[in-house]
C-alpha positions as CSV (number, residue, x, y, z in Angstrom):
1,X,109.8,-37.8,96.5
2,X,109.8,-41.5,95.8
3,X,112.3,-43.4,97.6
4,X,114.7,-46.6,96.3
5,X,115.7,-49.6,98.3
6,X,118.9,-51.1,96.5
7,X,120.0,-54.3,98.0
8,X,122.7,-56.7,97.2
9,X,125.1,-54.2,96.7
10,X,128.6,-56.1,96.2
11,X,130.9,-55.0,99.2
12,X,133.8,-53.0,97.1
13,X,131.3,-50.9,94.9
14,X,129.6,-50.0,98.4
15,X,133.1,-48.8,99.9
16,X,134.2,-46.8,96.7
17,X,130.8,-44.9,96.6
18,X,131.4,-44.2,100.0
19,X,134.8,-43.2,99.6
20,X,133.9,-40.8,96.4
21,X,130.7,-39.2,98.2
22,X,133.3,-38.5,101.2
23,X,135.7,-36.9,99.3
24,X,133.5,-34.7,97.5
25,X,131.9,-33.8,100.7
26,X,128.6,-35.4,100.3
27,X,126.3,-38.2,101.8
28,X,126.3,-41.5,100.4
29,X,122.9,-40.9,99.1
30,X,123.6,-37.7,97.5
31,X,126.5,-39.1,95.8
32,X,124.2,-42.4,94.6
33,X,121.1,-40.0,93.4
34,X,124.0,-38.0,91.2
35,X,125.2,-40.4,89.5
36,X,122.0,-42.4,88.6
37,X,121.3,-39.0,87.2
38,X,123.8,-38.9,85.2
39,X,123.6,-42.3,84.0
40,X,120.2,-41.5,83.5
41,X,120.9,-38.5,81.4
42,X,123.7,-40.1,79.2
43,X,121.5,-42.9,78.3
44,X,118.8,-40.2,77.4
45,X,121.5,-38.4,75.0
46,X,122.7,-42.0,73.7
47,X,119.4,-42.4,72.4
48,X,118.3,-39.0,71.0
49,X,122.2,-39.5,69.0
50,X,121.2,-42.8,67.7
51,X,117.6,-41.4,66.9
52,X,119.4,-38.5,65.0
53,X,121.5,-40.9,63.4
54,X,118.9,-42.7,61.9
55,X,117.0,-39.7,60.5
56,X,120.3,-38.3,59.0
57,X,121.0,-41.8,56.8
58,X,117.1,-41.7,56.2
59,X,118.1,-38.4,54.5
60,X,120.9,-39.2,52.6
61,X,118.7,-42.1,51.0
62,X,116.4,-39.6,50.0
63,X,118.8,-37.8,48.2
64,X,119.2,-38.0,44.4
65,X,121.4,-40.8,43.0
66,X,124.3,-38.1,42.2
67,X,124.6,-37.0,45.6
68,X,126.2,-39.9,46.5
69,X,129.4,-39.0,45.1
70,X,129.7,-35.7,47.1
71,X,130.1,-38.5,50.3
């Protein structure tokens, strides 16, 4: 596994990871790999939405004229 150095890390986000890993019973590095994960997996589904988006208006161009009015 490949390993991540964060420095800098502002002094109150430090103590409320470390207070939310606690509570849910895990290690501060544990709770930090979690929710990169889940930031990286929301960003993943932002995308493929916005993607789908695009394809769906791309469709309703493509539509005949009088299909417009059914909007």
């Amino acid at each position: 596994m490949a390993s991540l150095n964060i420095r800098n890390v502002p002094d109150k986000l430090h103590r409320q990871l470390k207070r939310t890993a606690k509570s849910e019973g895990r290690s501060l590095n544990s709770h930090v790999i979690s929710v990169l994960r889940l930031s990286a997996e929301e960003h993943l589904r932002r995308q493929r939405m916005r993607e789908g988006l695009k394809e769906y208006r791309e469709f309703v161009k493509s539509l005949p004229h009088w299909a417009t009015a059914l909007r």
